[in-house]
C-alpha positions as CSV (number, residue, x, y, z in Angstrom):
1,X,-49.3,-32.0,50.0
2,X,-48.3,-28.1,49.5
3,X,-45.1,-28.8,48.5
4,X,-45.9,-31.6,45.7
5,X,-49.0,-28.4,44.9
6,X,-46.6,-25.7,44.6
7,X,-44.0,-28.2,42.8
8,X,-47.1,-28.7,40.0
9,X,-47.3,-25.4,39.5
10,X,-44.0,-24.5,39.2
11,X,-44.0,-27.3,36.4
12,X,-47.0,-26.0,34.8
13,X,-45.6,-22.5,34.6
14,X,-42.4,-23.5,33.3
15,X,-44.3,-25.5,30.1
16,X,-46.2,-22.1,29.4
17,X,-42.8,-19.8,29.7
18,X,-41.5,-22.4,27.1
19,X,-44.9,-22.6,24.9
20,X,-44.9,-18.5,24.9
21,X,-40.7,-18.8,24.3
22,X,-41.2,-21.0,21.4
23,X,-44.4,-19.4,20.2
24,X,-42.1,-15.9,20.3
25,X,-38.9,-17.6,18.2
26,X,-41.5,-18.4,15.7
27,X,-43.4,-15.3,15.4
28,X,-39.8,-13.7,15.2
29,X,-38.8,-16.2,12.3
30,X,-42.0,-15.5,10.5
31,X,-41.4,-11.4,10.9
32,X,-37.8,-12.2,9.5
33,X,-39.2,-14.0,6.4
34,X,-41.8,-12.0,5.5
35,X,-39.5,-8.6,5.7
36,X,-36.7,-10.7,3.7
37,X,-39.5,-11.2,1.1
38,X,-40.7,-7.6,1.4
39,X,-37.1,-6.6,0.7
40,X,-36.8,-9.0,-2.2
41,X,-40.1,-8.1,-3.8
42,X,-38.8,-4.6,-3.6
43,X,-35.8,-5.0,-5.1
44,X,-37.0,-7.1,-7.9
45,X,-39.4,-4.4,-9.0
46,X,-36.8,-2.1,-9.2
47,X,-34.6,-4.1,-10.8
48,X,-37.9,-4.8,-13.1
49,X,-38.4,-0.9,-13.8
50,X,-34.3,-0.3,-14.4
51,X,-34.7,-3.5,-17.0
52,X,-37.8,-2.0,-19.1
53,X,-36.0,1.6,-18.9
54,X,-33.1,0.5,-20.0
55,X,-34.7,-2.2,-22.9
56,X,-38.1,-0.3,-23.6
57,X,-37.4,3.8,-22.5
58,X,-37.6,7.0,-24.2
59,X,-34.1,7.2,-27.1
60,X,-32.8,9.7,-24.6
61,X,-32.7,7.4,-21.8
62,X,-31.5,4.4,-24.1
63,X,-28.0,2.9,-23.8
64,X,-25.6,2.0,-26.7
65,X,-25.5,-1.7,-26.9
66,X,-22.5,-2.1,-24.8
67,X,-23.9,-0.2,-22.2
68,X,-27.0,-2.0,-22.5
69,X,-25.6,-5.3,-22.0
70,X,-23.6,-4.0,-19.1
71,X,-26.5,-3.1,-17.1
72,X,-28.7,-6.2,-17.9
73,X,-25.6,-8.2,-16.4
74,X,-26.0,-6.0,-13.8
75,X,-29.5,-6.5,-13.4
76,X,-29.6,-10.2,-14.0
77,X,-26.7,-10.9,-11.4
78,X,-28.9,-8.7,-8.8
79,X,-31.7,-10.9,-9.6
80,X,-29.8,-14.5,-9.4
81,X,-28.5,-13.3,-6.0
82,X,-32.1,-12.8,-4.9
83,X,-33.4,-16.1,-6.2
84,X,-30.3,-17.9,-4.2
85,X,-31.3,-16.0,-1.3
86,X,-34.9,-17.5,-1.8
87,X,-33.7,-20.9,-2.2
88,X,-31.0,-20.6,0.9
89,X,-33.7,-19.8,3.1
90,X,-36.2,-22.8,1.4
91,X,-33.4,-25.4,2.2
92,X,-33.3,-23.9,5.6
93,X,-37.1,-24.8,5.9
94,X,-36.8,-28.2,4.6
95,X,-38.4,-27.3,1.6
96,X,-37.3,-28.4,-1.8
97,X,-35.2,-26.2,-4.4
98,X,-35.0,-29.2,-7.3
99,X,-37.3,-27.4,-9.5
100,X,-35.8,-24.1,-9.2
101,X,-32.2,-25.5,-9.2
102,X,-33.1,-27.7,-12.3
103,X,-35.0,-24.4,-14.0
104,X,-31.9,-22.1,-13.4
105,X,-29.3,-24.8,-14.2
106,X,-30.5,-25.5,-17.6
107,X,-29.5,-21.7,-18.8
108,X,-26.0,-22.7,-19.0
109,X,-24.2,-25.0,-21.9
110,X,-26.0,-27.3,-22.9
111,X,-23.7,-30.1,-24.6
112,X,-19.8,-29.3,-24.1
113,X,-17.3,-29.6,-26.6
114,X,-16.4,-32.9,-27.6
115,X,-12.8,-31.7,-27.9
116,X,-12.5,-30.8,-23.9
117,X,-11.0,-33.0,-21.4
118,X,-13.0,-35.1,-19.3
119,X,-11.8,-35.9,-15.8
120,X,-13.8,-38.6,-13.9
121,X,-14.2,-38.5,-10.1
122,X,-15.3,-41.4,-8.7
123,X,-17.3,-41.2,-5.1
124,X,-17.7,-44.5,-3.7
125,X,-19.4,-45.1,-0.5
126,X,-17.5,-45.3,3.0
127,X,-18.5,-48.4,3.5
128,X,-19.9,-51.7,1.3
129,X,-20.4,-53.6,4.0
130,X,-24.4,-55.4,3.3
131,X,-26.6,-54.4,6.1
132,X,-28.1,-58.4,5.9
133,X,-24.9,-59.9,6.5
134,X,-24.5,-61.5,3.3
135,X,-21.1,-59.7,2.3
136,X,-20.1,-57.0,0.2
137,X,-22.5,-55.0,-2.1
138,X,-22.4,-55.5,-5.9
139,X,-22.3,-52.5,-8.4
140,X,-26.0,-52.1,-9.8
141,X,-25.6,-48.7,-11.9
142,X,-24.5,-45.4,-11.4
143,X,-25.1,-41.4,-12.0
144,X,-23.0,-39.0,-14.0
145,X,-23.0,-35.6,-13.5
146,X,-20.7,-32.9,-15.2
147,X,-19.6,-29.7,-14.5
148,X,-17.2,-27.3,-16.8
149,X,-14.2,-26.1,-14.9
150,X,-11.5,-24.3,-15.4
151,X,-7.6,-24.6,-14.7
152,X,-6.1,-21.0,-13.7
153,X,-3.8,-19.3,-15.4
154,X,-0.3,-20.4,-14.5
155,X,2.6,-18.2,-15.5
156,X,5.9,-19.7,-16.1
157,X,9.2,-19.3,-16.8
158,X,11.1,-21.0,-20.1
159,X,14.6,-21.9,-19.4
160,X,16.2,-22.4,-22.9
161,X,19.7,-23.7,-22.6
162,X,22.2,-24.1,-25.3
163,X,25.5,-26.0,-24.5
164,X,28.5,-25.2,-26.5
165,X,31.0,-27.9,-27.2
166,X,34.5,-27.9,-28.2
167,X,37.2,-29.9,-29.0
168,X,39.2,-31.7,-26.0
169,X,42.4,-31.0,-27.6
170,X,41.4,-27.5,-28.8
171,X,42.0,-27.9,-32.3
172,X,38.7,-27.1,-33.9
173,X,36.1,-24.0,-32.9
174,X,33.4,-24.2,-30.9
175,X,30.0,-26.0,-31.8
176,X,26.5,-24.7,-30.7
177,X,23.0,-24.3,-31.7
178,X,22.0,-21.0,-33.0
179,X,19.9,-18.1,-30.7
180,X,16.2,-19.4,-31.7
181,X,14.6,-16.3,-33.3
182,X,12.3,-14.4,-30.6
183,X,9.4,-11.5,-31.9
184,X,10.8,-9.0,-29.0
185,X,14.2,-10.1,-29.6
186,X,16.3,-9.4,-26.5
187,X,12.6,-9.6,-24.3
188,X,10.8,-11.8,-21.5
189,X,8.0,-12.4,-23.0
190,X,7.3,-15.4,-25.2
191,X,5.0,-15.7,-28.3
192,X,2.4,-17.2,-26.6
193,X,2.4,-14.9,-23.9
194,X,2.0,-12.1,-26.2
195,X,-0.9,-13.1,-28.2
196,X,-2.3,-13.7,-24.6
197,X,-1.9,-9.9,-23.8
198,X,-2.8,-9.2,-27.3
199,X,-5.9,-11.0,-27.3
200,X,-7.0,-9.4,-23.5
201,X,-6.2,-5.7,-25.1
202,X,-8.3,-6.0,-28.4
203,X,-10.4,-8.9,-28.1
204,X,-12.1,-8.4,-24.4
205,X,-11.1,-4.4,-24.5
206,X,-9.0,-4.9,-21.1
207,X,-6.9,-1.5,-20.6
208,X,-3.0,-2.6,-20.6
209,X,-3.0,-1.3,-16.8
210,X,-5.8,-3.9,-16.0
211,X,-3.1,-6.2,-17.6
212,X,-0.5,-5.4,-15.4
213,X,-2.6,-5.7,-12.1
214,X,-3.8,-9.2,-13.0
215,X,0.1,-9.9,-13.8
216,X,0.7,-8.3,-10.1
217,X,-1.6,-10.3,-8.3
218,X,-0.2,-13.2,-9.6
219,X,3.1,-12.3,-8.6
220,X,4.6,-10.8,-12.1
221,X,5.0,-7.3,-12.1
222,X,5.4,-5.8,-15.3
223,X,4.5,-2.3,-15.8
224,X,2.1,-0.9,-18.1
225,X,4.7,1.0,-20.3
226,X,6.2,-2.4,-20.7
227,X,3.3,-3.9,-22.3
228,X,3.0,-0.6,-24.5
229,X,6.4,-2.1,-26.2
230,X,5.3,-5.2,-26.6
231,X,2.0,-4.5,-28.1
232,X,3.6,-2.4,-30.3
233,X,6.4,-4.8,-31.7
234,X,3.4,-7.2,-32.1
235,X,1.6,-4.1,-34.2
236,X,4.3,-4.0,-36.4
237,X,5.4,-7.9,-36.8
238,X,1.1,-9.0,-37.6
239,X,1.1,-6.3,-40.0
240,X,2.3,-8.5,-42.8
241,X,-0.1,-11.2,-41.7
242,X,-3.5,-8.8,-42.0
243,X,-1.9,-8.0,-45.4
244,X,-2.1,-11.2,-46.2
245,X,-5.3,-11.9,-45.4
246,X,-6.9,-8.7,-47.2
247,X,-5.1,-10.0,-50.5
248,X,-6.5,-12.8,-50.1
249,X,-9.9,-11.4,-49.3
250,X,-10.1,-9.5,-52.5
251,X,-9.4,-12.8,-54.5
252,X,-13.0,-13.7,-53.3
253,X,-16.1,-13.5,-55.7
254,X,-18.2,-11.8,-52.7
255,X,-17.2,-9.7,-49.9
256,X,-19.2,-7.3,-47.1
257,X,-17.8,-3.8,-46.3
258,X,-18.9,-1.3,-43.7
259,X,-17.5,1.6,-42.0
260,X,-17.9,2.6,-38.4
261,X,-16.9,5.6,-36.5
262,X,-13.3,5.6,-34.4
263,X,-12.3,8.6,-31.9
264,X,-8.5,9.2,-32.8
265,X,-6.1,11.2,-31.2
266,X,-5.2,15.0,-32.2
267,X,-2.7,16.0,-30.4
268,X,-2.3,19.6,-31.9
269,X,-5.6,20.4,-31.2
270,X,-5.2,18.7,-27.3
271,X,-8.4,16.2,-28.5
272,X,-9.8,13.5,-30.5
273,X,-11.1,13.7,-33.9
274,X,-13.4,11.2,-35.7
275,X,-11.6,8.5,-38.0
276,X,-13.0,5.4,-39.9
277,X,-12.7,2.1,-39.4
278,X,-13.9,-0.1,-42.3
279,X,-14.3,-3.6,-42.2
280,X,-13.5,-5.7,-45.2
281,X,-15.3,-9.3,-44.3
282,X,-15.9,-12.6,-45.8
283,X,-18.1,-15.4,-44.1
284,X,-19.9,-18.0,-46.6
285,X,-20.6,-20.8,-43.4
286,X,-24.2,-20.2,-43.2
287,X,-24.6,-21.7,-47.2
288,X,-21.6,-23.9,-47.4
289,X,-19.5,-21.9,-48.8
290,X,-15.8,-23.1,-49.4
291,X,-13.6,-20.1,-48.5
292,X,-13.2,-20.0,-44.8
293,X,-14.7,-16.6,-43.2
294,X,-12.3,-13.9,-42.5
295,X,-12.6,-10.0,-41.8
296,X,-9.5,-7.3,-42.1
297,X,-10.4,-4.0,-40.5
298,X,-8.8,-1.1,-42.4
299,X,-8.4,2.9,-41.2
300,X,-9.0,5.8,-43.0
301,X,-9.4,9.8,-41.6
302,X,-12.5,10.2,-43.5
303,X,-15.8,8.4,-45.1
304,X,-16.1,9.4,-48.8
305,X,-16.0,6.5,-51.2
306,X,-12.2,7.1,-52.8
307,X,-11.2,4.9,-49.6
308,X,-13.6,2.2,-50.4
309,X,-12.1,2.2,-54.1
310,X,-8.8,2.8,-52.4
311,X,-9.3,-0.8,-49.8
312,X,-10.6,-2.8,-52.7
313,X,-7.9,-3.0,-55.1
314,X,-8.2,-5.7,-57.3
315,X,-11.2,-7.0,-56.1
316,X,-13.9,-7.9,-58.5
317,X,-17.0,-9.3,-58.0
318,X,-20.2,-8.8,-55.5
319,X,-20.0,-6.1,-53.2
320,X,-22.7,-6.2,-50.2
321,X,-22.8,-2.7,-48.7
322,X,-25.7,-0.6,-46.7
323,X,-27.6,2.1,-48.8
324,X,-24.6,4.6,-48.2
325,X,-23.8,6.6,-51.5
326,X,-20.1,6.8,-51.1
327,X,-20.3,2.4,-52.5
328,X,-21.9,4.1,-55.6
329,X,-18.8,5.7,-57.4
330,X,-17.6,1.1,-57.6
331,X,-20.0,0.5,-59.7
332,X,-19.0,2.9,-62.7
333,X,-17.2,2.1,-65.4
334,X,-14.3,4.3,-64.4
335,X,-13.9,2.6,-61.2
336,X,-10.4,2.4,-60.4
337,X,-8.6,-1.0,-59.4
338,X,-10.5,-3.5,-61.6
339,X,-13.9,-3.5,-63.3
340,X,-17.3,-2.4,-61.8
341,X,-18.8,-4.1,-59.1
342,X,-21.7,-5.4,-58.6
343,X,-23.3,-3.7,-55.5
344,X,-25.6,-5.9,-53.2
345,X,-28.2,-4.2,-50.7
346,X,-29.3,-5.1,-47.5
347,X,-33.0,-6.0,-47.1
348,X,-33.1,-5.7,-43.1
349,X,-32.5,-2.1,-44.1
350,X,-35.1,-1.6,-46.1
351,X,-37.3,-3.2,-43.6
352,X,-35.7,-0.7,-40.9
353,X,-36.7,2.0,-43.1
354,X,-40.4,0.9,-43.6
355,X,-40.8,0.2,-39.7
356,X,-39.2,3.3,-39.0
357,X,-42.0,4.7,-40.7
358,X,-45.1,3.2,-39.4
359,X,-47.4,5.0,-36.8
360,X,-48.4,3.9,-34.0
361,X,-51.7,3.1,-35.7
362,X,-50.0,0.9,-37.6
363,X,-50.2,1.0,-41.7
364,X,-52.0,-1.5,-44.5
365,X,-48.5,-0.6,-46.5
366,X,-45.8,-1.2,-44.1
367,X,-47.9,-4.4,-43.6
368,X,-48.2,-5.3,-47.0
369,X,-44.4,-4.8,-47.5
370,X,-43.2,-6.3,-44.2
371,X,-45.3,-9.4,-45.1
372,X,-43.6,-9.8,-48.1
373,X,-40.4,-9.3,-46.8
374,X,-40.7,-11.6,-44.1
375,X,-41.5,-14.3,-47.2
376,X,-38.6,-13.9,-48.8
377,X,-36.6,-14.3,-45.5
378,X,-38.4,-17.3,-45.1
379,X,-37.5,-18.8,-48.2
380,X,-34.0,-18.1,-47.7
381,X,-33.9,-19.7,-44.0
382,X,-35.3,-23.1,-46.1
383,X,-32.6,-23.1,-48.7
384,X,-29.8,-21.9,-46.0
385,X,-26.7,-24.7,-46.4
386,X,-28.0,-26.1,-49.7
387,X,-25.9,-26.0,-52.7
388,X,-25.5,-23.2,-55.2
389,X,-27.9,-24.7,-58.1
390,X,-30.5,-25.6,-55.8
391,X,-30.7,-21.8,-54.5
392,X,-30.8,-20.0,-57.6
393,X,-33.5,-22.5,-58.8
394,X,-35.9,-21.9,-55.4
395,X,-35.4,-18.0,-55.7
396,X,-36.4,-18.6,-59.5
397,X,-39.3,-20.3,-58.7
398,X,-40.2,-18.7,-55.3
399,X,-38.3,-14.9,-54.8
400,X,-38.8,-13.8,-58.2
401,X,-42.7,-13.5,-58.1
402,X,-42.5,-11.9,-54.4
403,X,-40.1,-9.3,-56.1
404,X,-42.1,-8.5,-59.3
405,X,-45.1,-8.2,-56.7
406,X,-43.5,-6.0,-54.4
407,X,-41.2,-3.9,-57.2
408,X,-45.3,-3.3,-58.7
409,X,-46.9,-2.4,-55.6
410,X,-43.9,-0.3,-54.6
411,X,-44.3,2.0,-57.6
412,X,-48.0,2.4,-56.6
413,X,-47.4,4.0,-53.4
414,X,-44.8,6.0,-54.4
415,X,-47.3,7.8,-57.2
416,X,-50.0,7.7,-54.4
417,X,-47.9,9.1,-51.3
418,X,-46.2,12.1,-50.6
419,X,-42.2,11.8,-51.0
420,X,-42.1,14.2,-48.2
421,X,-43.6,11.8,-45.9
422,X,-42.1,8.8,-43.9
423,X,-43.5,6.4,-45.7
424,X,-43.3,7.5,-49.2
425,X,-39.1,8.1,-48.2
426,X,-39.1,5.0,-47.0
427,X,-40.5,3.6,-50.3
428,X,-38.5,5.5,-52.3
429,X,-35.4,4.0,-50.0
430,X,-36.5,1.0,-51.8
431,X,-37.2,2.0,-55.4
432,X,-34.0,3.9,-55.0
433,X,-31.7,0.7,-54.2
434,X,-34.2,-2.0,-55.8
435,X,-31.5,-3.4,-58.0
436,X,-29.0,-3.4,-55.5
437,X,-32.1,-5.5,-53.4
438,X,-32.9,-7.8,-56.2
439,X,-29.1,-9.2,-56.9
440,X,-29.4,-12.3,-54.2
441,X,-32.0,-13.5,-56.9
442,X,-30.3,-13.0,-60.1
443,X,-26.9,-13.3,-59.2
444,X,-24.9,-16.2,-61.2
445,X,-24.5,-19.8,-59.6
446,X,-20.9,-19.0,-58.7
447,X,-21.5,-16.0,-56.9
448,X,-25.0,-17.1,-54.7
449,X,-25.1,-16.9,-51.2
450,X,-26.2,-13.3,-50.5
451,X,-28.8,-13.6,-48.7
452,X,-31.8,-10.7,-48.0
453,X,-30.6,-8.3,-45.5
């Protein structure tokens, strides 16, 4: 009788040192979860408060664009690794993740190019054997599911052999194919692995040293001094081909030009001075143009207008430019290289200028002008892709009172407010490039397109 007692006991006390053990792993596993999401709930503010400083902060703690979009990678990565986190932890529970999965999933692409290769992978199950007993299982329907993946890079060598052949009795020469013309002659590299390098160097900024560790890691050293040569026998063999393509810019009835800022190296003076890259650019997509879009990037040490005159040889026509005063001198009659040009103005600078201007109180004329503006964008975004004749009759019928409207109230405001204020500059910005504003309206049939801003 005591033994079976103590043997109870022992029994009960066992189940309560296993109740309290499992009550303990659980308290643990809820301690663990709720310091994870502390940690995660920290680091998203934070992540949070570096996002609005960098978007939203004072200009002096703004980033260029570049920067900018460098750090909201940053930020965004930090934040998908949380989320996964999160949903690791939910799958650990048994809890479902098809909502979040489905909601993070549809950021990517959408519809894949047609033109890619599809490869089909087809899971069948291990076994299709009916559990009934009546036989095998028929085919009733399916899923599909893609994915987009990618084949690495695979460097490789090109053997090209050329046989010589002679005559077995040795009475004529010898017969073989000519040396296929190379652009390093005498180099490794082939064409296509040069626009490769090309491409990685100016396209996606990689430095030519990056270059050559990706080319080590895959086995293929080739130092950066060696790419150096190559880029610069490219350099010289595309130059003909960007001179071909600014020729055949300027034959166009409308082109875009801006100029942009480039450090360039001094070497007497042991730093880098400011130089000019200006950008000679055609794209008519966006209203159906039929001259395919194309851009040549030209240099020049400084940014007065004689360069301008200087890139644009030849080229007559409609000229859409910012509000910059060196465009001016094109439009004279003693422009040199071809007639005057027709000088088009942006309207999104304008509307810069007038926002610029507004207090934080806000402002019955910057509304009054915004508003208007925002019209004429509007009736552009409904004509975009039409054809010519149908444009220039909408912007008869539709742009041309908004601009007699806005050309009268502007003149108003400029009588009423100061020219030394911000907004009385900015509406004299306007009145000062008003018919550079107002040639998207009254251009001729074969030259529409421009579009406000």
């Amino acid at each position: 009788m005591q033994i079976a007692a103590l043997a109870e006991r022992d029994a009960v006390l066992a189940e309560r040192d296993a109740a309290l053990e499992s009550e303990r792993l659980a308290r643990s596993h809820l301690e663990r979860e709720l310091a994870d999401a502390r940690a995660d709930n920290e680091r998203l503010a934070l992540l949070l408060k570096e996002y609005e400083r960098a978007r939203y902060g004072r200009r002096s703690e703004k980033l260029d664009p570049d920067q900018l979009h460098l750090a909201l990678e940053e930020i965004e990565v930090a934040i998908a690794e949380v989320q996964e986190g999160e949903d690791q932890r939910r799958r650990q529970r048994g809890e479902g993740t098809d909502e979040a999965t489905s909601r993070r999933a549809g950021r990517g692409v959408r519809a894949f190019p047609a033109e890619l290769p599809h490869i089909e992978r087809v899971i069948e199950p291990a076994d299709l054997t009916c559990a009934c007993g009546c036989g095998q299982m028929v085919k009733i329907g399916e899923d599909r599911s893609k994915r987009l993946d990618l084949v690495p890079a695979q460097y490789r060598v090109i053997v090209t052999v050329r046989p010589r052949y002679a005559c077995p009795k040795g009475c004529a020469g010898v017969v073989q194919s000519p040396a296929p013309a190379h652009l390093i002659e005498g180099g490794i590299p082939t064409e296509a692995l040069l626009a490769h390098v090309a491409v990685a160097k100016y396209s996606e900024h990689m430095p030519l040293y990056r270059e050559a560790q990706v080319f080590a890691r895959h086995g293929v050293p080739v130092s950066r001094s060696v790419f150096a040569d190559w880029m610069g026998g490219v350099s010289f063999h595309v130059a003909p081909v960007v001179e071909r393509m600014d020729r055949i810019l300027r034959r166009s009835g409308k082109l875009f030009m801006d100029e942009t800022t480039a450090p360039v190296l001094d070497p007497g003076r042991g730093r880098t001075k400011t130089g000019y890259l200006w950008a000679l650019a055609r794209d008519d997509r966006s209203w159906s143009g039929g001259d395919p879009p194309g851009v040549a990037f030209h240099y020049a040490p400084g940014r007065g207008g004689e360069h301008a005159e200087r890139f644009l040889d030849g080229f007559e026509g409609i000229l859409q430019v910012d509000g910059y005063g060196g465009y001016r001198r094109l439009a004279r009659a003693e422009r040199k290289g071809g007639a005057p040009l027709t000088l088009a103005f942006c309207w999104s600078h304008g509307r810069r200028e007038i926002i610029k201007a507004t207090p934080k109180a806000g402002s019955p004329v910057a509304d009054a002008v915004l508003s208007r503006i925002a019209e004429l964008y509007r009736i552009e975004a409904a004509i975009r892709g039409s054809d010519a004749g149908k444009r220039r009759l909408v912007r008869q019928e539709a742009s041309r009172p908004l601009i007699d409207e806005l050309a009268v109230f502007l003149r108003a405001q400029a009588q009423r407010l100061s020219p030394k204020s911000p907004m009385g500059g900015a509406v004299a910005y306007l009145l000062n490039h008003w018919d550079g504003l107002c040639v998207f309206e009254v251009a001729p049939i074969r030259r529409t397109g421009l579009r406000p801003g």
